[in-house]
Rosetta silent file (secondary structure, phi, psi, omega in degrees, C-alpha in Angstrom):
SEQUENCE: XXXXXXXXXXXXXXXXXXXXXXXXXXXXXXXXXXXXXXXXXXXXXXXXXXXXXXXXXXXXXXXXXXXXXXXXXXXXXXXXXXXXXXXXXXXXXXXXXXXXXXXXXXXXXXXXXXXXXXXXXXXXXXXXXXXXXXXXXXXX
SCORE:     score description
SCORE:     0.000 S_00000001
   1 L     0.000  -45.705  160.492  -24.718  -26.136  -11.276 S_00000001
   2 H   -22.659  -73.231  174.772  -23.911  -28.361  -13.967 S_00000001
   3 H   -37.492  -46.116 -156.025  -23.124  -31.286  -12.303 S_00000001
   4 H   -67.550  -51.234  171.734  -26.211  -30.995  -10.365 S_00000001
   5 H   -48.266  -22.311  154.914  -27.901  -30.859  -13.427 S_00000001
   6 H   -68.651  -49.256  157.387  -26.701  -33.931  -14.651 S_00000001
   7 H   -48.471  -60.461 -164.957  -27.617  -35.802  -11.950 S_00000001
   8 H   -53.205  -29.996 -160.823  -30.835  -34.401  -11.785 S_00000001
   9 H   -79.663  -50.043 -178.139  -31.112  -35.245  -15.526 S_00000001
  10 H   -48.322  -61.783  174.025  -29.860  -38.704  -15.130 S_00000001
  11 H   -41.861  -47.245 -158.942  -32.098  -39.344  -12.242 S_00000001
  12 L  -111.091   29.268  174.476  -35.681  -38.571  -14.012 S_00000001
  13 L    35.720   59.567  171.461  -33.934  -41.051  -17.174 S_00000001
  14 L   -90.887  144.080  164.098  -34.023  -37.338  -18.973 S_00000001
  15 L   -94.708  172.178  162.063  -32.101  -36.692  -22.209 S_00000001
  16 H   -67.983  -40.401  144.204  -31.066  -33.252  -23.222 S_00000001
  17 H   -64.757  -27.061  153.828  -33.467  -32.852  -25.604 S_00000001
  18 H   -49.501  -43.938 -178.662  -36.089  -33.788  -23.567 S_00000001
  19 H  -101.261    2.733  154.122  -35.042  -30.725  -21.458 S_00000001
  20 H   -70.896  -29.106 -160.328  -34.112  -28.246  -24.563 S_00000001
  21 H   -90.185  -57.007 -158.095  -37.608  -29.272  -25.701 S_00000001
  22 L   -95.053   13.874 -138.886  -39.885  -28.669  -22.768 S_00000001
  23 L  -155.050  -52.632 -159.850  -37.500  -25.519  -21.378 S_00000001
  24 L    81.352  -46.409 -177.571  -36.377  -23.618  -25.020 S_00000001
  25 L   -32.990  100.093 -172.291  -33.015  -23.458  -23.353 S_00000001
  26 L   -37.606  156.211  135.485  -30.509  -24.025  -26.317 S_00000001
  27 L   -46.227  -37.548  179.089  -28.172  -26.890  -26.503 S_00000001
  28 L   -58.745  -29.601 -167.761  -25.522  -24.066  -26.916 S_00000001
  29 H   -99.294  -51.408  174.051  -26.674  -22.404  -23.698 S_00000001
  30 H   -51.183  -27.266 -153.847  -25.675  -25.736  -22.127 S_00000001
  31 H  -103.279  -52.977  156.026  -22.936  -26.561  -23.717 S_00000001
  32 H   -18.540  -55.345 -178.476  -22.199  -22.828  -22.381 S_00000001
  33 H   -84.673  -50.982  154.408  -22.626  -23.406  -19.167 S_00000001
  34 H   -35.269  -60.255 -158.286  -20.602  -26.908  -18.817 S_00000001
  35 L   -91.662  -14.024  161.213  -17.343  -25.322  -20.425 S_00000001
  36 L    74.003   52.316  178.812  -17.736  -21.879  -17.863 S_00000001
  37 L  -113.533  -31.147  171.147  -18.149  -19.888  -20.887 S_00000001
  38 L  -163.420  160.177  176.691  -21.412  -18.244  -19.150 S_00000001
  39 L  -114.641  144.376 -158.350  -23.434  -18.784  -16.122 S_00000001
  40 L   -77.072  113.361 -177.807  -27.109  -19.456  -16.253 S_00000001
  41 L   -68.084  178.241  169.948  -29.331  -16.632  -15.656 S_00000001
  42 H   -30.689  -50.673 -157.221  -32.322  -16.599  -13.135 S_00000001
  43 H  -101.749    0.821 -179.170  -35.130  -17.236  -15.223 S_00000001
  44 H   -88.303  -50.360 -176.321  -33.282  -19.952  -17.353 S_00000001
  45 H   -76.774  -10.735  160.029  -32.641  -21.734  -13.946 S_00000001
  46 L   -65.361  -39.203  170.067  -35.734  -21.340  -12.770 S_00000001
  47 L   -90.964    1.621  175.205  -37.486  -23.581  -16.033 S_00000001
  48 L  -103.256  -50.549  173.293  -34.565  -26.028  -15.069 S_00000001
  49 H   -77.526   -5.168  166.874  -35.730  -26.318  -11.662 S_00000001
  50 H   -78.841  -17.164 -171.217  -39.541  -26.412  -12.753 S_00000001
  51 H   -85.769  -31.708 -175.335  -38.855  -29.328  -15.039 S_00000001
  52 H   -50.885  -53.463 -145.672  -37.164  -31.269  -12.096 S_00000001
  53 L    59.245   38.082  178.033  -39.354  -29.929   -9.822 S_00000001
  54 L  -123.632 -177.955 -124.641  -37.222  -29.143   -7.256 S_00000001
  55 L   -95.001  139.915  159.581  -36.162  -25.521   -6.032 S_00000001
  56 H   -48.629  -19.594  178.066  -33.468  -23.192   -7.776 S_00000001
  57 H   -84.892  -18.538  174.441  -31.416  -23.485   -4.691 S_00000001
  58 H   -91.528  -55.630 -161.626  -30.976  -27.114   -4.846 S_00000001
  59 H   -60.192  -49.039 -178.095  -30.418  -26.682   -8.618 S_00000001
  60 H  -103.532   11.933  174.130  -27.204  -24.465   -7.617 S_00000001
  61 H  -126.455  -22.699  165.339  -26.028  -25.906   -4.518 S_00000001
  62 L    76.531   56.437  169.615  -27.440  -29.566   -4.598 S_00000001
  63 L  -165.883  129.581 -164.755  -28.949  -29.222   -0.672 S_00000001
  64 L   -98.188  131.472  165.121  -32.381  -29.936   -0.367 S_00000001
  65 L   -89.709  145.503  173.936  -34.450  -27.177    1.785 S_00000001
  66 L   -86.710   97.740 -151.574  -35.947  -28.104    4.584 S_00000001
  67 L   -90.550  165.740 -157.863  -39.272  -28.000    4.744 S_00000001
  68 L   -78.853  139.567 -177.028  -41.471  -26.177    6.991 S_00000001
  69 L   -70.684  142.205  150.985  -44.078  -27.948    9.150 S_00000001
  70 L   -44.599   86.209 -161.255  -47.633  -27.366    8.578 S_00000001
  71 L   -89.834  107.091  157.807  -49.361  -25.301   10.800 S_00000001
  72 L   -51.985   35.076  -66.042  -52.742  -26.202   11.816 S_00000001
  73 L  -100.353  125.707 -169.959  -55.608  -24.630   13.630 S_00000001
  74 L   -73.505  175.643  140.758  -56.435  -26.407   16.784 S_00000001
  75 H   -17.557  -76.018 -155.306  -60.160  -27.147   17.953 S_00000001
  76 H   -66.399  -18.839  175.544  -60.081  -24.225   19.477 S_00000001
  77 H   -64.448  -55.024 -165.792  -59.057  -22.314   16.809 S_00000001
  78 H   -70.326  -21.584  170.297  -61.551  -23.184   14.627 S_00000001
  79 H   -68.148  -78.408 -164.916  -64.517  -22.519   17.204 S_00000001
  80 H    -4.295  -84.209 -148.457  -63.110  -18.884   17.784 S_00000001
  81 H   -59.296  -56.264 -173.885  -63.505  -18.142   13.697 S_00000001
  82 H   -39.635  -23.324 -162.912  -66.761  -20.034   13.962 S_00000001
  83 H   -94.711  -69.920  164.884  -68.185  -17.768   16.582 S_00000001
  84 H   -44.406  -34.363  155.253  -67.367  -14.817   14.754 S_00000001
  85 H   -62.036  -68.096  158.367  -68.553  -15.837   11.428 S_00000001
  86 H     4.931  -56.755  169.672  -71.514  -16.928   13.069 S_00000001
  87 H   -72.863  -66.252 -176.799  -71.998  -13.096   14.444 S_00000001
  88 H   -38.561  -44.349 -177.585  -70.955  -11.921   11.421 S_00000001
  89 H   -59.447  -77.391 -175.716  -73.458  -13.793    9.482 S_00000001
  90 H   -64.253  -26.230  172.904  -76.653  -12.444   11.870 S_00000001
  91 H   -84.035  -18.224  151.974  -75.471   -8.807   11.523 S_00000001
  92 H   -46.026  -51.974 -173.873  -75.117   -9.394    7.844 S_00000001
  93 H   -77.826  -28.252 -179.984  -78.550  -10.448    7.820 S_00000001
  94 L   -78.118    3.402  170.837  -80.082   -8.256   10.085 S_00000001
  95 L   -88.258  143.771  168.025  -79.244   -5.125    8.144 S_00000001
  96 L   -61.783  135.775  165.868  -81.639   -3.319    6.560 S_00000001
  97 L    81.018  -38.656  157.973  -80.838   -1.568    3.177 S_00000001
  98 L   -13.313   89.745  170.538  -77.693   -4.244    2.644 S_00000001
  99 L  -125.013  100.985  140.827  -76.536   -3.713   -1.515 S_00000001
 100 L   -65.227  105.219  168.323  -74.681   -5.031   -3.510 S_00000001
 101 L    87.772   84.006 -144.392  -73.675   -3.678   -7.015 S_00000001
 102 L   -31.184   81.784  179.618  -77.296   -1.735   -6.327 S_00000001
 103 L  -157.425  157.418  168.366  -79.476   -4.492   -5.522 S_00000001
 104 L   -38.826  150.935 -166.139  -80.786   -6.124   -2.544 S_00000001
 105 L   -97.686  156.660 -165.349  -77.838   -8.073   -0.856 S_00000001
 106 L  -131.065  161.988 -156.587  -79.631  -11.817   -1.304 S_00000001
 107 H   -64.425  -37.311  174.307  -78.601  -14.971    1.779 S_00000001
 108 H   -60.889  -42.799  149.461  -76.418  -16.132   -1.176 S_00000001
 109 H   -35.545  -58.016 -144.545  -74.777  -13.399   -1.560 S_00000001
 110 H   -84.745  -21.396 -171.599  -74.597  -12.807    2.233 S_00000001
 111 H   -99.611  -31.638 -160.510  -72.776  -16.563    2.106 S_00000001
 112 H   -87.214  -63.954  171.709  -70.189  -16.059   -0.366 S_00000001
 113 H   -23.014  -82.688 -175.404  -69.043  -12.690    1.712 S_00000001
 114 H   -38.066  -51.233 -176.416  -69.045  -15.108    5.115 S_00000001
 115 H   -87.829  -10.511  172.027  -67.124  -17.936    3.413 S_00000001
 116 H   -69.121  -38.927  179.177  -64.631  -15.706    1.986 S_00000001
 117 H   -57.024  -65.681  176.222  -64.037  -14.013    5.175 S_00000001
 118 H    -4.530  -57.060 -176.835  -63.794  -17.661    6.735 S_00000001
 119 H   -70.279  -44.993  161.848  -60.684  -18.283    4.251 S_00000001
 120 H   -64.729   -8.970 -159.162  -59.046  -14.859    5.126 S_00000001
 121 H   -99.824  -35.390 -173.151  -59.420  -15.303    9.157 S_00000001
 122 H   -61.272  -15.714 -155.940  -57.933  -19.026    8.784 S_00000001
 123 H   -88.202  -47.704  170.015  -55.406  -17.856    6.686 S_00000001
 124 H   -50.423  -42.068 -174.374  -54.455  -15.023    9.157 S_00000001
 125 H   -77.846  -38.569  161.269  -54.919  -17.131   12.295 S_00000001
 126 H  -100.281   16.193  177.309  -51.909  -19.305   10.667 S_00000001
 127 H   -96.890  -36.244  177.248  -49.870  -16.640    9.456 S_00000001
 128 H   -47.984  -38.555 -145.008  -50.124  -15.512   13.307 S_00000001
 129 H   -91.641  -44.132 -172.755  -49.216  -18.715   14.970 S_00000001
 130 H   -54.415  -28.677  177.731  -46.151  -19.001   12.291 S_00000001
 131 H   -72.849  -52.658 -141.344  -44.925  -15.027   13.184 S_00000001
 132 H  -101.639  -20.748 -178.018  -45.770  -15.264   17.065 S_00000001
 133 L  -115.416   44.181 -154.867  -44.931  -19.151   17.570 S_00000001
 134 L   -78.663   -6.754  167.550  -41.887  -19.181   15.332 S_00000001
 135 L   -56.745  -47.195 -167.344  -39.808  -22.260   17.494 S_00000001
 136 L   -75.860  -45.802 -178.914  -42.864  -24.569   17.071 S_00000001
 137 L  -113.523   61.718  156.675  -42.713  -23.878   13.216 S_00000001
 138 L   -88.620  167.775 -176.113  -39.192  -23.452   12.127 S_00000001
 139 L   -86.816  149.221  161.497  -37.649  -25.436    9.330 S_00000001
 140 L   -55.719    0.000    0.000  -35.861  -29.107   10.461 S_00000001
């Protein structure tokens, strides 16, 4: 982990005080860890890989994860959720009696409800394709 760290350090023209300073992690805890006197807990290696910015697992093995493609909601995707907010929307409005916090539910309201659902069905709709399509979206 050391090593890595040194590169890593080297790389962003860091000094060690630059990364005792913005981390808290003693010199001593460092100095620790180079001579295999102790090994660097979780949450210490974790503010070492935050400063970098790359992943604790690269911080102890020095192999860059691969990252995962983006999955995207076709055309077709995106009518589907439209059509259903859409419904969703006129039976929102078309209730009678509709209250929130006890007050009339008002179109603004009635909007913020609609786009939040929006954000959960897209969110869902690409959690789907990533469970049920996992070949297309595996890591390189």
């Amino acid at each position: 982990m050391y090593e890595i760290y040194c590169k890593l350090r080297d790389e962003h023209g860091a000094k060690d005080a630059d990364v005792v300073r913005e981390t808290g992690i003693t010199k001593s805890t460092f100095s620790d860890w180079k001579n295999g006197r102790s090994k660097p807990k979780q949450d210490k290696l974790q503010k070492i890989a935050d400063f970098f910015g790359v992943t604790v697992d690269y911080l102890m093995t020095g192999k860059k994860e691969s990252v995962k493609k983006e999955i995207l909601l076709t055309s077709k995707d995106e009518r589907d959720i439209e059509k259903i907010i859409d419904q969703t929307r006129e039976h929102l409005l078309a209730q009678e009696g509709l209250m929130f916090d006890g007050d009339p539910a008002t179109p603004e309201a009635i909007d913020s409800i609609i786009a939040a659902m929006q954000v959960g069905m897209e969110m869902a709709k690409k959690k789907n394709k990533e469970k049920y399509t996992p070949k297309k979206y595996k890591k390189d």
